[in-house]
Backbone bond lengths (Angstrom), bond angles and torsions (degrees), N, CA, C in turn:
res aa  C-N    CA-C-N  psi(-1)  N-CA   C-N-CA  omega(-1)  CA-C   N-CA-C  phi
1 X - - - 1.442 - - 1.531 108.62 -
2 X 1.373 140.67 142.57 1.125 151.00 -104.22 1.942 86.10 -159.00
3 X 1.446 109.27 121.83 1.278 122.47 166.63 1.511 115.22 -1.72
4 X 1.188 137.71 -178.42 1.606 125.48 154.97 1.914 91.38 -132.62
5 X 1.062 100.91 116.08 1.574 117.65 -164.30 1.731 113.05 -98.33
6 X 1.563 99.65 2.10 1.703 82.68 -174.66 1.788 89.83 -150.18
7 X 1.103 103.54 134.45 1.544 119.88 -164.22 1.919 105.43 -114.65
8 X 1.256 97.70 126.35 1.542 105.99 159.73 1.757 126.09 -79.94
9 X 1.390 119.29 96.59 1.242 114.17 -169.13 1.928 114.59 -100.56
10 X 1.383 89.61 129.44 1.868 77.72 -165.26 2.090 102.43 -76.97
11 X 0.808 126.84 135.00 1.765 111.86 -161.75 2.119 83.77 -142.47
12 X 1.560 82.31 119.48 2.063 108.53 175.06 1.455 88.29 -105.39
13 X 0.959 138.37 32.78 1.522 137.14 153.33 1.965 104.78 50.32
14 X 1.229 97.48 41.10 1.690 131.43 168.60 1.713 117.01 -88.72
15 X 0.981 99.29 162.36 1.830 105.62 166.14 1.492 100.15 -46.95
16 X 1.465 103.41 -79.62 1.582 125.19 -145.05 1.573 108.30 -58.93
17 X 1.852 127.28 -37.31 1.161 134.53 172.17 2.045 106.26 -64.82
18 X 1.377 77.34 -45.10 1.802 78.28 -172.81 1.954 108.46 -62.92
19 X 1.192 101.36 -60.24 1.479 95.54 -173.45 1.814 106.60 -67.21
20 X 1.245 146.76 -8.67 1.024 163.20 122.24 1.413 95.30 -15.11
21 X 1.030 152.85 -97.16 1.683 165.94 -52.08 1.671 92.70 -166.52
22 X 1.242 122.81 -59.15 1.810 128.88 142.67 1.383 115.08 -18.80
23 X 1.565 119.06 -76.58 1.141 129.73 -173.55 1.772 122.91 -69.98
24 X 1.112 108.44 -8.70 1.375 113.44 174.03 1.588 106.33 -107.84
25 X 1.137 108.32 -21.07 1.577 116.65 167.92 1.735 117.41 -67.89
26 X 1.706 102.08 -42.23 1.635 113.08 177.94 1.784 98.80 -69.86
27 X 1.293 122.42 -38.79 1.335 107.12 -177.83 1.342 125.58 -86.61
28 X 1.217 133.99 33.33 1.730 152.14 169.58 1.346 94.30 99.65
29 X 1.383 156.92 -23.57 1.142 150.69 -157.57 1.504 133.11 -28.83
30 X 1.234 160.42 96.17 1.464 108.21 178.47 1.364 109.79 -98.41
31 X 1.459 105.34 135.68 1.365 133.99 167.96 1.116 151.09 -61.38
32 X 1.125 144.39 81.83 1.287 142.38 -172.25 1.604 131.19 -90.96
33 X 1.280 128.37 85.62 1.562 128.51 -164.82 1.755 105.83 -82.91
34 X 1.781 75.81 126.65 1.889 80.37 178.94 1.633 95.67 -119.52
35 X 1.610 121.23 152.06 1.063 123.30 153.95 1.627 123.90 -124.58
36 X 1.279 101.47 142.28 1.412 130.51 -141.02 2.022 97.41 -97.53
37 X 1.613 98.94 119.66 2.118 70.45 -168.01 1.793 58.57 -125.80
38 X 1.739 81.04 131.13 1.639 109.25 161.42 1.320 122.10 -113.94
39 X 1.094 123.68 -27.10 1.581 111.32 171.10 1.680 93.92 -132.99
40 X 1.764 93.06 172.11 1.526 117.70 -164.63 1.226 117.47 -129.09
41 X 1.271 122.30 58.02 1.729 120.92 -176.45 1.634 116.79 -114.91
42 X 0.941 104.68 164.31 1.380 127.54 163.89 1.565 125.67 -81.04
43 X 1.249 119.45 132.99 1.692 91.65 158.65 1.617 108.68 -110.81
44 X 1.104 120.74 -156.16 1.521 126.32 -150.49 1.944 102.95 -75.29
45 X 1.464 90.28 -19.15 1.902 78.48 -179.76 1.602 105.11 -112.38
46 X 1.418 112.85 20.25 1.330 99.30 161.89 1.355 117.23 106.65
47 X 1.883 110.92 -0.47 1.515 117.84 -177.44 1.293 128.11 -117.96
48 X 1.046 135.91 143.79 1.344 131.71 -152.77 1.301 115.85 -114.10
49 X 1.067 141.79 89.79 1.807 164.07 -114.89 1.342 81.47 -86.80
50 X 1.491 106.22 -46.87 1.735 96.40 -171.79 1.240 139.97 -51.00
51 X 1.927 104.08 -24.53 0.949 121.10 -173.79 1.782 123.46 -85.52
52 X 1.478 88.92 -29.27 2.016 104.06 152.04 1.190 106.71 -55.17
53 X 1.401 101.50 -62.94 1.961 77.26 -161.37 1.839 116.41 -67.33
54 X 1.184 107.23 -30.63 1.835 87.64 174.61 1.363 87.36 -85.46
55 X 1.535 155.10 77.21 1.146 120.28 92.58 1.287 102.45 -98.47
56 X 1.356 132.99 3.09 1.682 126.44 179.55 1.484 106.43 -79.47
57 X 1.479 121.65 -27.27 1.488 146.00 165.04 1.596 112.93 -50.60
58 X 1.476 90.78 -53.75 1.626 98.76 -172.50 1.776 100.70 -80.82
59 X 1.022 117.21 -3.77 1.700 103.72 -169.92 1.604 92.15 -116.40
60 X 1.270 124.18 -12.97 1.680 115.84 157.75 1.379 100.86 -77.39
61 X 1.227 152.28 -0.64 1.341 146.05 -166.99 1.206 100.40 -91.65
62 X 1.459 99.44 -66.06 1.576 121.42 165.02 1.375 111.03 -26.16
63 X 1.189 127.86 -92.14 1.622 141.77 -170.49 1.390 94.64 -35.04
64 X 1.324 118.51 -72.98 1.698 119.33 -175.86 1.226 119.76 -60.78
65 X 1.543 121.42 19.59 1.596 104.86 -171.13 1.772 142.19 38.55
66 X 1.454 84.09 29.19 1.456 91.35 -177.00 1.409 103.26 -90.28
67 X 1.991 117.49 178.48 1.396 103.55 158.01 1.873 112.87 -100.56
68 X 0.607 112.75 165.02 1.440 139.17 -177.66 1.447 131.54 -105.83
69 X 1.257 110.16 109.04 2.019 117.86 172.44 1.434 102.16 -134.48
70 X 1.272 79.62 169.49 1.976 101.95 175.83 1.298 92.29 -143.33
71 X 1.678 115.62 154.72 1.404 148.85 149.01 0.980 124.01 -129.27
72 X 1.176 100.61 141.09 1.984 89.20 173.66 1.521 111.21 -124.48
73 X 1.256 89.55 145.96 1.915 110.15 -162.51 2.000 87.67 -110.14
74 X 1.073 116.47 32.18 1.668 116.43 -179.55 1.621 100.50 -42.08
75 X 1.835 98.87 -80.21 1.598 114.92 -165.90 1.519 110.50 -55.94
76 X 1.527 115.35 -23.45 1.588 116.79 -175.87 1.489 99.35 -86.66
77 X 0.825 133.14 -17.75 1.857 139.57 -178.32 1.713 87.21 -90.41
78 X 1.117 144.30 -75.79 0.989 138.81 -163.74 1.721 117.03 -34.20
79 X 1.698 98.42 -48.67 1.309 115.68 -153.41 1.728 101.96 -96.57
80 X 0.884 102.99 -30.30 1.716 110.38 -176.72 1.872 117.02 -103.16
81 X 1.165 117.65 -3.11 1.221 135.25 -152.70 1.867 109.05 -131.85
82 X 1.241 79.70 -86.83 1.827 106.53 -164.95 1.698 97.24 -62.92
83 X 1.730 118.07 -62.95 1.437 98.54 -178.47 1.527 124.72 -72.13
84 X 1.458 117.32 2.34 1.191 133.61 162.39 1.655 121.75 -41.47
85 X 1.932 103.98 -56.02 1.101 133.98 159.36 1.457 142.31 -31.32
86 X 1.471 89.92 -74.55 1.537 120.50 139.92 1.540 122.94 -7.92
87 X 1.827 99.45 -78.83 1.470 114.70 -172.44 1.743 109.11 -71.59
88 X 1.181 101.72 -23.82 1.624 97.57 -177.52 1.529 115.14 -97.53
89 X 1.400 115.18 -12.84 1.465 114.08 151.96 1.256 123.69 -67.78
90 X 1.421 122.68 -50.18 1.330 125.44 154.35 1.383 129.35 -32.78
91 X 1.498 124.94 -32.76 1.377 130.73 168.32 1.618 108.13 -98.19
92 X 1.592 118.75 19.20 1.351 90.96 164.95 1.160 104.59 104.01
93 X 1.429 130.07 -29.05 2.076 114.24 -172.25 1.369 93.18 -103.04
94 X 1.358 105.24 -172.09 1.295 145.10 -175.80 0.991 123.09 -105.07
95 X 1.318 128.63 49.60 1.984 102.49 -164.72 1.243 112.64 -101.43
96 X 1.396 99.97 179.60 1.803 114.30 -167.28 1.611 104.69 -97.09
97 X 1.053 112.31 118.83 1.543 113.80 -164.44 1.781 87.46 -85.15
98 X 1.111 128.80 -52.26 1.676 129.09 170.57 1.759 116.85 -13.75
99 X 1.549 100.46 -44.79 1.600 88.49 178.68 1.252 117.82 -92.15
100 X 1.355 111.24 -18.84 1.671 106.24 168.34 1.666 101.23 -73.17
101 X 1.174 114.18 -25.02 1.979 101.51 174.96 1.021 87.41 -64.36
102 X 1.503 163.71 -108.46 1.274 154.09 -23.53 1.459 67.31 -151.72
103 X 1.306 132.00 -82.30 1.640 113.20 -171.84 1.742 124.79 -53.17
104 X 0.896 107.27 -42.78 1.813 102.89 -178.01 1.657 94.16 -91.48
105 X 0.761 151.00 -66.25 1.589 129.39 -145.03 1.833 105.63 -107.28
106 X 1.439 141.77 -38.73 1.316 130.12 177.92 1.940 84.90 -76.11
107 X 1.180 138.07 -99.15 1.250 140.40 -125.95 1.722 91.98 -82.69
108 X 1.703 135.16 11.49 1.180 95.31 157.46 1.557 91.96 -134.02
109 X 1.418 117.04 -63.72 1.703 99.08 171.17 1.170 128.63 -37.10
110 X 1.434 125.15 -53.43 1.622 132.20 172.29 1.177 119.34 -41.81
111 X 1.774 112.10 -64.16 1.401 118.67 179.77 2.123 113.56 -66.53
112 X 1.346 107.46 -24.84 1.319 99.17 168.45 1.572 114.51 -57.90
113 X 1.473 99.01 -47.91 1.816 90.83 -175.06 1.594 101.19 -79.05
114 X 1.205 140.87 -12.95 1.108 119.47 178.25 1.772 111.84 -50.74
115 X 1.601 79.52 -63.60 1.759 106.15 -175.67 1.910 111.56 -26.52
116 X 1.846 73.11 -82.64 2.073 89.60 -167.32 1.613 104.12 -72.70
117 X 0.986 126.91 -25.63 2.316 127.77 -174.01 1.671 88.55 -99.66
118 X 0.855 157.79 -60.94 1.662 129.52 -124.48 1.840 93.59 -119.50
């Protein structure tokens, strides 16, 4: 079996995704930057933060010559994630909504489309 030469990088048009996506690019890689839109709001004047950051996503794509997609995991963040939240505030804890992202939507929605789409 033969190296695996081309990497799916998830990039929020951040430091850590961008120089991430750089550094696998400087080491022969090829790269592919996806951005990931999990929630869908507004703020008070009508703009949707989400929509800055994938274009900050899409213009690190740009610079690095990579290609560039988005998906959005909204209803799967909602449903696997967010009312997760919900129910355990309601009983009183605290939880970290981050590891239910990191389990239901980067390591199984994400990595599905990495796998079988990209």
């Amino acid at each position: 079996m033969g190296l695996i030469r081309h990497v799916v990088c998830a990039v929020s048009g951040g430091v850590d995704s961008s120089v991430a996506a750089l550094l696998l690019k400087r080491r022969g890689y090829n790269v592919t930057g996806v951005f990931m839109k999990n929630w869908d709001s507004l703020d008070e004047s009508g703009v949707c933060s989400t929509e800055r950051d994938c274009e900050d996503a899409y213009k690190v794509c740009q610079i690095l010559d990579i290609p560039f997609h988005q998906v959005s995991y909204v209803k799967e963040y909602w449903h696997d994630v967010f009312s997760n939240l919900l129910k355990e505030y309601e009983k009183g804890r605290t939880p970290n909504p981050d590891i239910l992202c990191n389990k239901h939507i980067k390591f199984n929605h994400f990595h599905k489309y990495a796998i079988h789409t990209l």
